[in-house]
C-alpha positions in Angstrom: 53.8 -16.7 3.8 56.1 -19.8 3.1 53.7 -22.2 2.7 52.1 -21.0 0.2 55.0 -19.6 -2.1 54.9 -21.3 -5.8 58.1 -20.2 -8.0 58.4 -20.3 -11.7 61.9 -20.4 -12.8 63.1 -20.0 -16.3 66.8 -20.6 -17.4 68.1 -22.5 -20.0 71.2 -23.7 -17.7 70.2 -26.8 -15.9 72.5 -26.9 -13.5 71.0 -23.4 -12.2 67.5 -24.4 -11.8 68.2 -27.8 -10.1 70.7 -25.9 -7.6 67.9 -23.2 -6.7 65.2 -26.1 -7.0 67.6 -27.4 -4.1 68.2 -24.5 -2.3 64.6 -22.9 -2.2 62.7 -25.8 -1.2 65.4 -27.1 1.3 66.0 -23.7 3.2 62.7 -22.4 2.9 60.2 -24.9 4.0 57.1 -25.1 1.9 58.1 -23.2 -1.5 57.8 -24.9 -4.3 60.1 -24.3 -7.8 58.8 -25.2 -10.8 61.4 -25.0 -13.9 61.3 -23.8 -17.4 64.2 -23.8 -19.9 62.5 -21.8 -22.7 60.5 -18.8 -22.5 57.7 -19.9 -24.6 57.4 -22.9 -22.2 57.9 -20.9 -19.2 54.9 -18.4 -20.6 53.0 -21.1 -21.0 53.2 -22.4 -17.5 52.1 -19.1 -16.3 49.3 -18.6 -18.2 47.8 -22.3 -16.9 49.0 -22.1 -13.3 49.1 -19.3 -10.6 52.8 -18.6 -9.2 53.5 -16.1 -6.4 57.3 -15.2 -8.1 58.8 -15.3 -11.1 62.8 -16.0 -11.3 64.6 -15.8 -14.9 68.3 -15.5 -15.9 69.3 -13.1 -18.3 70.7 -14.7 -21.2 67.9 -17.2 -22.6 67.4 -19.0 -25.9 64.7 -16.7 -27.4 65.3 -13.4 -25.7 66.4 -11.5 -22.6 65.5 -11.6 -19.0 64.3 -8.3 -19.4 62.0 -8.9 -22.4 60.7 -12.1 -20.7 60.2 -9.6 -18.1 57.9 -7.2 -20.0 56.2 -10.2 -22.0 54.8 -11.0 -17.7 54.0 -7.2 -17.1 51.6 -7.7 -19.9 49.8 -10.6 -18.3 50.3 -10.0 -14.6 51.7 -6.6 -13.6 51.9 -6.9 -9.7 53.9 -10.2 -9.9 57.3 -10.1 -8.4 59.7 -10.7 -11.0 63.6 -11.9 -9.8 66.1 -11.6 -12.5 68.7 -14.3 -11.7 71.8 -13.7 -14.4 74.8 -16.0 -14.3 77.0 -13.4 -15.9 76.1 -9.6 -15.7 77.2 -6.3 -16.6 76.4 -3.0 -15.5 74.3 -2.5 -18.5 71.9 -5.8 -18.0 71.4 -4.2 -14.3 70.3 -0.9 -15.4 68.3 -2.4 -18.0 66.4 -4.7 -15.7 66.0 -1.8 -13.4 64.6 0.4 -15.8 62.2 -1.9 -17.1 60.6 -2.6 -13.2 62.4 -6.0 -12.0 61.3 -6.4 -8.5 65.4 -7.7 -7.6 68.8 -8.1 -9.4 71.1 -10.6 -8.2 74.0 -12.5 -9.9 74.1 -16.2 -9.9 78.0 -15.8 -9.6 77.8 -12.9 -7.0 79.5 -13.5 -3.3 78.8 -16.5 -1.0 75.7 -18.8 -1.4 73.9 -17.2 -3.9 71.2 -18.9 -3.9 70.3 -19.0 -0.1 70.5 -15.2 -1.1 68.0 -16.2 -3.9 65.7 -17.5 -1.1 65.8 -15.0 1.0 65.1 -12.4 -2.0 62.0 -14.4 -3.2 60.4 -14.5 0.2 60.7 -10.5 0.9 59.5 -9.8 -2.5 56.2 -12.2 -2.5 55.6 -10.5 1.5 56.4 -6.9 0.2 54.1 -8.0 -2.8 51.4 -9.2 -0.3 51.6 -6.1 1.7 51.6 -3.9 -1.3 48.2 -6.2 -2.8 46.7 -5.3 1.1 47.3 -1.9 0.8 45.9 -1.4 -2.7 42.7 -3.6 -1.4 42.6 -1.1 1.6 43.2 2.2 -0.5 40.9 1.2 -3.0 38.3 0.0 -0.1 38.6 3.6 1.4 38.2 5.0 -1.8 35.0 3.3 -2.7 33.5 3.7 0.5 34.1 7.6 0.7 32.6 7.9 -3.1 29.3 5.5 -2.3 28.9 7.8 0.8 28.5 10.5 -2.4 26.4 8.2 -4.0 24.2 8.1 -0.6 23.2 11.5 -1.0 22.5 11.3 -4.5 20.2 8.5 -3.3 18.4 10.7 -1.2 18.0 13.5 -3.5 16.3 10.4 -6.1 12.8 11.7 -6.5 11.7 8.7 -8.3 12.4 4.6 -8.1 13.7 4.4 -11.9 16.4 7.3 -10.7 17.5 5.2 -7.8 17.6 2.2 -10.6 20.0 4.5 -12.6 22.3 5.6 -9.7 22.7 2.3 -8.4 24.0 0.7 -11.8 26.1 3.5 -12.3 27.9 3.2 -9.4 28.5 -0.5 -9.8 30.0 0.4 -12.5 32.5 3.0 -12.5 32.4 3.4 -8.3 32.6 -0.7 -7.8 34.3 -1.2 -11.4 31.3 -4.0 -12.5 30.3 -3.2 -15.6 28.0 -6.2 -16.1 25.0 -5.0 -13.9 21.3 -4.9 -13.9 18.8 -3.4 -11.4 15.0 -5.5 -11.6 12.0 -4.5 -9.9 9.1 -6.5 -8.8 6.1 -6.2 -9.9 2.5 -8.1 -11.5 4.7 -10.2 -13.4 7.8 -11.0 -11.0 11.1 -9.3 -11.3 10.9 -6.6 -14.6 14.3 -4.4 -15.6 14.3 -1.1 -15.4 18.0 -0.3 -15.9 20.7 -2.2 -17.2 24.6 -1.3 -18.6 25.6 -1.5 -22.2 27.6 -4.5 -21.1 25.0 -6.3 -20.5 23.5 -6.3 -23.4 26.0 -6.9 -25.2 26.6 -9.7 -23.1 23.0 -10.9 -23.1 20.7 -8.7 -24.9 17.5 -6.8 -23.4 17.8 -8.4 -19.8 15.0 -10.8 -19.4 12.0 -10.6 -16.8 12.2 -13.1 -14.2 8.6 -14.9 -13.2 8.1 -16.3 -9.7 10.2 -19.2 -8.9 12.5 -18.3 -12.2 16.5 -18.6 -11.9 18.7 -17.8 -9.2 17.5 -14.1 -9.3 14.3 -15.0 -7.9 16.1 -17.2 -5.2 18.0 -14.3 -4.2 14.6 -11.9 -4.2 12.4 -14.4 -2.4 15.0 -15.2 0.3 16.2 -11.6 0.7 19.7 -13.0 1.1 22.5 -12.3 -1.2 23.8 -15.0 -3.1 27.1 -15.5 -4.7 28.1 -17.8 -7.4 31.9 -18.3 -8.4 30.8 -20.4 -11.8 27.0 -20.3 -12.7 28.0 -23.1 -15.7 27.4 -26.2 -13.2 24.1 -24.8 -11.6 20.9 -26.5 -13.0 19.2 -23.9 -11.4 20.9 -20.9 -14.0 18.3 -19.5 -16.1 20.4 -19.2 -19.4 22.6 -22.6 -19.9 23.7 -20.9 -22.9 25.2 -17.6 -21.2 29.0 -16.3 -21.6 28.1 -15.3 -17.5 30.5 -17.2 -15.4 30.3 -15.3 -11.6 27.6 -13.5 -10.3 26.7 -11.4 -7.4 22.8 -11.2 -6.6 22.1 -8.8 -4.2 18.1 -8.2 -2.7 16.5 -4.8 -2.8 14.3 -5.2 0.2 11.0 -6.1 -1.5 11.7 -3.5 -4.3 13.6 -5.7 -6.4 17.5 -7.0 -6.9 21.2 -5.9 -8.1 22.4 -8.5 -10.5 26.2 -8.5 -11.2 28.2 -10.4 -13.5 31.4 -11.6 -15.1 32.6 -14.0 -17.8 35.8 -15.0 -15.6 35.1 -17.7 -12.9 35.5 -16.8 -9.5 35.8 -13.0 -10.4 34.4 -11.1 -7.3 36.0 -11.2 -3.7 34.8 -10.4 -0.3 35.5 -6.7 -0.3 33.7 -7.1 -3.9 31.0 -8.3 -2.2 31.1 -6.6 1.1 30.7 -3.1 -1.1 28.5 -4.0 -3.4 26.2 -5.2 -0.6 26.5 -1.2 1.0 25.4 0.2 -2.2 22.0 -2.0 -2.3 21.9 -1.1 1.4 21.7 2.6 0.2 19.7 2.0 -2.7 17.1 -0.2 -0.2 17.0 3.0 1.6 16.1 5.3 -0.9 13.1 3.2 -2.3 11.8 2.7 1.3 12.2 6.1 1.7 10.3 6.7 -1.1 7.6 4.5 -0.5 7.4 5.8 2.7 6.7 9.8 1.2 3.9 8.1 -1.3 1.5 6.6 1.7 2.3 9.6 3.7 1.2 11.5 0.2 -1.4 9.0 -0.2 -3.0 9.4 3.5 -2.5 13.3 3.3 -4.4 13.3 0.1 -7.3 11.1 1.5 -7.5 13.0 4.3 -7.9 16.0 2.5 -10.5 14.8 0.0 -12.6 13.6 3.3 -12.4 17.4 4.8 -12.9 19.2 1.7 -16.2 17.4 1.7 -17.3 19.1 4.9 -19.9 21.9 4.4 -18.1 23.0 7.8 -15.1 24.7 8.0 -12.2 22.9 9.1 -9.1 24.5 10.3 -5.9 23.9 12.3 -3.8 27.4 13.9 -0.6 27.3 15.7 0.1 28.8 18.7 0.7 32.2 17.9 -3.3 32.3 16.1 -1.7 32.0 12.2 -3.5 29.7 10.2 -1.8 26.4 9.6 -3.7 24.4 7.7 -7.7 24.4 6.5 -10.1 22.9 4.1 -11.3 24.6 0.8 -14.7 25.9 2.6 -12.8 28.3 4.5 -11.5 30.1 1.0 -14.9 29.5 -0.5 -16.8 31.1 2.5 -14.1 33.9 3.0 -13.4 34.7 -0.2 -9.6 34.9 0.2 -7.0 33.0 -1.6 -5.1 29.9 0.0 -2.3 32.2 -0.5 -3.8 35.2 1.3 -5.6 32.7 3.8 -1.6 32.4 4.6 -1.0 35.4 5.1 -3.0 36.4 7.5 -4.1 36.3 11.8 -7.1 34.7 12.4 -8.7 37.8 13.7 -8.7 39.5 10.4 -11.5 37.5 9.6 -13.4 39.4 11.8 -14.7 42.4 12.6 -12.9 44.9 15.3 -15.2 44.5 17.9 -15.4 40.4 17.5 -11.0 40.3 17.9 -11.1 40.3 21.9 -13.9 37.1 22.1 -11.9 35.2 19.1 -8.7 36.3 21.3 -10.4 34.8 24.4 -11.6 31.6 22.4 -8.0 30.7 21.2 -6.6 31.4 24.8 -9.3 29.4 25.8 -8.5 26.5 23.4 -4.6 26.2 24.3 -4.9 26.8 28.0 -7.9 24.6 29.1 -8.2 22.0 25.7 -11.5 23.2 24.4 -13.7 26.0 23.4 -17.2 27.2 21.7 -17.8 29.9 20.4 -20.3 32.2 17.9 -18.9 35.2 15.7 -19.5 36.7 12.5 -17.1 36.1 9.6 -16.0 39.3 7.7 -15.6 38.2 4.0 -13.3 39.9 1.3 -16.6 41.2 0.3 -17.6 43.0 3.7 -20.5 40.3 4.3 -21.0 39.4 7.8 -22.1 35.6 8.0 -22.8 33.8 11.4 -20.9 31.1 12.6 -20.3 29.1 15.7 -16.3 27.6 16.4 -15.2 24.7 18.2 -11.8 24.7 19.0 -9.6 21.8 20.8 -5.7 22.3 22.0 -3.8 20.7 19.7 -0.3 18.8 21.1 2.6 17.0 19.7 3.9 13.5 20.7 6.2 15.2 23.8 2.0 16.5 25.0 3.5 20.4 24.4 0.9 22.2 23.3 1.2 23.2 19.3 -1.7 24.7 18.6 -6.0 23.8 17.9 -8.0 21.8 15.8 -11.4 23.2 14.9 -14.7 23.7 13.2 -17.0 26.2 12.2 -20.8 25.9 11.4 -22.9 28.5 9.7 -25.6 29.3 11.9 -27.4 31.2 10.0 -30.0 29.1 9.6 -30.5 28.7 12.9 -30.5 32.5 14.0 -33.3 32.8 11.2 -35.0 30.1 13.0 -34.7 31.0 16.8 -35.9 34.8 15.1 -39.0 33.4 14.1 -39.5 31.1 17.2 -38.9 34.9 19.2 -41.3 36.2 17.0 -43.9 33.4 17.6 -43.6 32.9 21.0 -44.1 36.8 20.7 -47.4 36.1 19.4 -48.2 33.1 21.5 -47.7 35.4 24.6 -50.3 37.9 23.3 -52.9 35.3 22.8 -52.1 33.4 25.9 -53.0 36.8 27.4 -56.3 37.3 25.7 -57.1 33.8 26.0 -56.8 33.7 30.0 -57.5 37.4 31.0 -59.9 39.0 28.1 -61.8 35.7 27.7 -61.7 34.3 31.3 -62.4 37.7 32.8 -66.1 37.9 30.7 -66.9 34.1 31.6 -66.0 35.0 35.3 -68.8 38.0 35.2 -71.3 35.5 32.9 -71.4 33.2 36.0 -71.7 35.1 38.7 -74.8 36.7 36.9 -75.9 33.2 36.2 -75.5 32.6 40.6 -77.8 35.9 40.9 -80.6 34.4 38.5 -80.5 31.3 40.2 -81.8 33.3 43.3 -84.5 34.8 41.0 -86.0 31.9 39.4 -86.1 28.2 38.9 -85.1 27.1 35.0 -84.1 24.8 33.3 -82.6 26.9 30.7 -80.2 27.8 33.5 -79.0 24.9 33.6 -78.1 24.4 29.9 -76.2 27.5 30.8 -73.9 26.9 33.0 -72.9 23.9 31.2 -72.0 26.2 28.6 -70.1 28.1 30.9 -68.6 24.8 32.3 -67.5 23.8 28.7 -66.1 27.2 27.6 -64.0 27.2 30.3 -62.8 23.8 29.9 -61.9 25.4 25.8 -59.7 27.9 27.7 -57.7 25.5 29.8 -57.6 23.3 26.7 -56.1 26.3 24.7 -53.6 27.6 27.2 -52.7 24.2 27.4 -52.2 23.6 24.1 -50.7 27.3 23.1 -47.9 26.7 26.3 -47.3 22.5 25.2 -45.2 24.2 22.3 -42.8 26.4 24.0 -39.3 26.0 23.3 -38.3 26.1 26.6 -37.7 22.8 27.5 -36.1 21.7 31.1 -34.8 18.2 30.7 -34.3 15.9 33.5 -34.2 12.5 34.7 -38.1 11.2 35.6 -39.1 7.9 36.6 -41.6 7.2 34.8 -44.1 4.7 37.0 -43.7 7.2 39.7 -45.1 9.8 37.4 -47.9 7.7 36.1 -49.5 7.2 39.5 -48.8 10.7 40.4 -51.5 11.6 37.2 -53.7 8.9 37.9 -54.8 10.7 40.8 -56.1 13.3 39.1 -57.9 10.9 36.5 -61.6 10.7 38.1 -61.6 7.0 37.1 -63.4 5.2 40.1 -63.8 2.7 38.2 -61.2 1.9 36.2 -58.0 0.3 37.2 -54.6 0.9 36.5 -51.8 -1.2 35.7 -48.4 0.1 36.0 -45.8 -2.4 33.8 -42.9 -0.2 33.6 -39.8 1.0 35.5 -37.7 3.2 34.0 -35.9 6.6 34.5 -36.2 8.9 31.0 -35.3 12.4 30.1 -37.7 14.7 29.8 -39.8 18.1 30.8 -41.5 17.1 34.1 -44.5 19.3 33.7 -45.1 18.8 29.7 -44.3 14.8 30.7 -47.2 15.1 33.4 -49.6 16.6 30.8 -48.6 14.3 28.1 -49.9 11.2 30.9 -52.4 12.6 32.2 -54.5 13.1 28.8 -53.5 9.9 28.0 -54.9 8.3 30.8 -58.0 10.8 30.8 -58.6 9.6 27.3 -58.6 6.2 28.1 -61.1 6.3 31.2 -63.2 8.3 29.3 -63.4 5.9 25.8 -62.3 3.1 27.0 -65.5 1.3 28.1 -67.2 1.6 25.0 -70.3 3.4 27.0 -72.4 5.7 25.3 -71.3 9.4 25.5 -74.6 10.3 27.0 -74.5 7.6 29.8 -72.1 9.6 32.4 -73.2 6.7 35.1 -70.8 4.9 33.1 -67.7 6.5 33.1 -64.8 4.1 32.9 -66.7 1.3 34.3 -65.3 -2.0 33.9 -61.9 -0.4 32.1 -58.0 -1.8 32.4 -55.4 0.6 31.8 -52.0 -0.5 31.3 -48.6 1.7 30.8 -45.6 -0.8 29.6 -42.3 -0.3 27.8 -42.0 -0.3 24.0 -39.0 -2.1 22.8 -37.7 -3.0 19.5 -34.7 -2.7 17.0 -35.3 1.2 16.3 -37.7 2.3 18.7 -37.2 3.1 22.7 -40.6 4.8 24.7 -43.9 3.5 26.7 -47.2 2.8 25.8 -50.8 3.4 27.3 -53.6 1.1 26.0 -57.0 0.3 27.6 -59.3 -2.8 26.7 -62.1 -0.5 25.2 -63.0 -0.7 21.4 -60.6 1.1 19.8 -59.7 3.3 17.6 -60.8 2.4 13.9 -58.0 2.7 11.4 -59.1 5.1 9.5 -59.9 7.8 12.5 -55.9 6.9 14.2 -54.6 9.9 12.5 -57.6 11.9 13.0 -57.8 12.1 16.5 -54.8 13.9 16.8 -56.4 16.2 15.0 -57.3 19.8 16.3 -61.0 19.9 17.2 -61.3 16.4 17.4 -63.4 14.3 19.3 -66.4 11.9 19.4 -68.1 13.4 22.9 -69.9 15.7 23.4 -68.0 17.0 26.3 -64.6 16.7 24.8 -62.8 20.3 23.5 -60.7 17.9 20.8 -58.2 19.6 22.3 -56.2 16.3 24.6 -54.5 14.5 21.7 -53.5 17.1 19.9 -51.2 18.7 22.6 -50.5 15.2 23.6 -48.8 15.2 20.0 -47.8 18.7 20.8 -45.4 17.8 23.3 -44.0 14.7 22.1 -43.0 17.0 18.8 -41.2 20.1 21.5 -39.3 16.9 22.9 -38.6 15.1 19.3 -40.6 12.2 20.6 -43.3 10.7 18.1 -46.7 9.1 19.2 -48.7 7.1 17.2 -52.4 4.5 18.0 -52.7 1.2 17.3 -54.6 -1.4 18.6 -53.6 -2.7 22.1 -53.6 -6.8 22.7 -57.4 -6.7 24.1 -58.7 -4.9 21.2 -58.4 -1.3 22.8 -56.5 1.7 22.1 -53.1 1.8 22.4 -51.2 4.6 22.1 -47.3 4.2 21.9 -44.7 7.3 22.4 -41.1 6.4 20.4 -37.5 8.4 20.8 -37.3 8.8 24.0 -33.5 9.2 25.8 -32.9 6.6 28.9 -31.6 8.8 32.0 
């Protein structure tokens, strides 16, 4: 402590500030006396100089010891004041005791009174020291415990100009720094949003601060705090003509800054900086906080505009089966209220005897991670509507299972339409029976009357005959083919295709004709409806592709190329057939897929059109062009690779 002790001494008596000028700095090493023989003069020294004591004598020119002593109360009230009087009386003691003297000693008083002197000055500046420390720590704990308040007031702040409002407010009456401003950034650089009435009395409206504008924007674009003991000498201050001296300027994360000031120079310390710096880190906090709740708002919003635009219903249940959280379709569909929708299990939405399968389902969901599943929906109304669920276990970060995620599609569309195909294959089953029993049967007895006149007599009538009998029955295989090509059953499975192709060549009466097999591939599809669709390909080409005259049977498929090969392009996947023949004329390629169809005499018109008939049961579409040699070339699209 002695070396940095600085005494003012004021006495009127020379001789007794040279002795304790003598005395103080030669037994105590490093303090310094500076003397005063007036008060006026010794007032003035104090107010231009810092001292650590004060020693005065009683009797001095203007006034006494003790009214010197309360003229330094007013202007510093923690210094230690030692009232040194040459002569004293009981009455000066009390006096000086009454009005807060830190010591009493007299000048004339026992042995060395001024090693006594010494001694006196050095435990009242410590005591003084210890007493500033413990005001420091008492008013350190203090703050501290009421900005932990201010913490939760931070996190109750709904709204970034509330956390402006608290944060200024506590620097001024927690942190005692009226002068404060809180600026957030924005389109046009650091804006105020809340300021105290110091400041603008001070300054005015605080200003905004533009990128790259004053020491508040260093402070915001570095995100450190910065600390300036006199702002006069900076060029870098953004108001030369300010009454600001000090400043704190403390960084809100990328929300903003704290701006603190004073008009004295060097006005804030370390513990003023040290907790002002905890109440941005608070503030910070909050505004992250609260940034944080808006994307989450933000996302949840999105996220529930994108599934209230399903026509599905989308739905999440927890564990025990309750509803936790859907989509508006499901209160549009059911008819119940959100609040209701709350309220209630998720078999309610069903009718009695659907409870055990939606039971099952759920169990089904949260035990094994998925489900399907097709019920009725019971309205508020009593309407029954179908609908098939999906449901998939639901589990949070740990992977415990929390519940399922689902949808559910009205099918009612669809159990229309499979009502109708029931119905029409219905139909198609009665005329596939007439078709190959009550017609076949007839043509069966026709020609075996026809083998009985042949025995009678020699015709050529008979002839003509049994070509009509020949062609009828070609109609009926034509027709069953055709009625059975549109079936929904459908048994898809791999199939190589090449392998299939010369499996139906051989049942192709094309002697001569030669096939050319330029693909190998594996593709999904109905074996027997595949086979069919081939083989009247491939008929169809033998049989037009030479060009011959339909009368000319010699001819049949002389001379012809048939070639399979894979189509391949941006949007299309399948195989074509084509043949070097003359084609198919533009305006006859959709016609020949046409029922009925055909430019032979032989042909039932019948082999393109289930051709087209199978490609639709398998989603597949088939179209003629014109191959590279001129030909036909018929290509089938939309096919799956196995």
């Amino acid at each position: 402590m002695t070396d940095r002790i600085r005494v003012l001494h004021v006495d009127d008596d020379p001789e007794i500030t040279d002795a304790s000028t003598s005395v103080l700095e030669q037994e105590q090493c490093g303090i310094t006396v500076v003397a005063a023989t007036t008060v006026a003069d010794g007032l003035h020294r104090l107010d231009g100089n810092e001292f650590d004591c004060v020693v005065a004598g009683y009797d001095l020119p203007e006034q006494t010891g003790v009214e010197f002593l309360n003229a330094v109360r007013k202007r510093q009230p923690d210094l230690p004041f030692i009232l040194f009087a040459s002569e004293g009386s009981e009455a000066a003691a009390s006096d000086a005791i009454s009005a807060g003297v830190t010591e009493y000693l007299r000048a004339d008083g026992g042995a060395k009174p001024y090693v006594r002197l010494a001694h006196s000055v050095v435990d009242a500046v410590e005591r003084a020291a210890d007493e500033t420390e413990h005001a420091h720590n008492t008013r350190r704990e203090r703050v501290i415990e009421e900005l932990h308040t201010t913490a939760r007031a931070f996190m109750r702040a709904t709204s970034e100009d509330a956390i402006a409002q608290i944060t200024v407010d506590a620097a001024r009456t927690i942190l005692n720094m009226p002068a404060n401003a809180v600026h957030f950034a924005d389109d046009n650089g650091l804006t105020p949003v809340t300021w105290t009435d110091q400041v603008e009395e001070l300054i005015g409206k605080p200003p905004v601060f533009t990128p790259g504008d004053g020491l508040a924007w260093q402070a915001f674009e570095t995100g450190e705090t910065r600390i300036h003991d006199d702002i006069s000498s900076n060029p870098d201050r953004y108001n030369p003509e300010t009454d600001i001296r000090s400043e704190i300027l403390l960084p809100l994360g990328d929300h903003g800054v704290l701006l603190i000031g004073s008009c004295e120079v060097s006005a804030f310390d370390d513990t003023d900086v040290t907790l002002a710096r905890t109440l941005t880190v608070h503030a910070t906090a909050a505004l992250d906080r609260l940034d944080r709740e808006r994307q989450l708002r933000e996302e949840r919003e999105f996220i529930d505009q994108a599934l209230d635009t399903l026509d599905d219903l989308f739905y999440v249940l927890n564990a025990d089966g309750s509803f936790r959280r859907w989509n508006r379709r499901l209160p549009e569909v059911t008819g119940y209220s959100d609040a209701e929708i709350s309220n209630l299990e998720v078999c309610e939405f069903f009718p009695p005897e659907e409870c055990d399968t939606i039971h099952e389902a759920i169990d089904q969901a949260l035990n094994h991670g998925r489900t399907t599943v097709e019920a009725e929906i019971r309205t508020a109304d009593g309407e029954l509507v179908p609908y098939e669920f999906t449901g998939t276990r639901l589990t949070d970060t740990d992977g415990e299972t929390v519940g399922a995620v689902g949808i559910g599609r009205n099918i009612s569309q669809r159990r229309a339409y499979e009502q109708r195909l029931e119905r029409q294959n219905e139909r198609l089953d009665e005329f596939t029976s007439i078709v190959s029993h009550d017609l076949r049967n007839p043509l069966t007895i026709a020609e075996g009357n026809l083998d009985l006149a042949r025995t009678e007599c020699d015709s050529d009538y008979l002839d003509e005959v049994s070509d009509a009998h020949e062609r009828m029955r070609a109609l009926i295989d034509d027709l069953l083919t055709f009625a059975r090509a549109g079936e929904t059953a459908i048994d898809i499975e791999p199939v190589a295709l090449a392998t299939m192709v010369q499996e139906c060549w051989q049942t192709v009466e094309a002697d001569r004709a030669t096939l050319a097999v330029e693909i190998d591939r594996q593709v999904r599809a109905d074996p027997a409806k595949l086979r069919r669709l081939l083989a009247n390909l491939l008929r169809n080409s033998v049989e037009h592709g030479s060009g011959r005259s339909e009368s000319d049977d010699e001819q049949s498929g002389e001379n012809t190329t048939v070639s399979v090969g894979p189509v391949e392009d941006a949007d299309r996947h399948g195989f074509y057939v084509a043949d070097d023949g003359p084609g198919v004329p533009p305006d006859d390629r959709e016609r020949v897929f046409e029922e009925g169809y055909s430019t032979g005499e032989d042909g039932t018109g019948f082999g393109l059109k289930i051709v087209r008939r199978i490609a639709d049961a398998h989603g597949w579409t088939v179209t003629v062009t014109e191959s590279e040699t001129g030909g036909a070339r018929f290509e089938v699209t939309g096919l799956e690779p196995a």
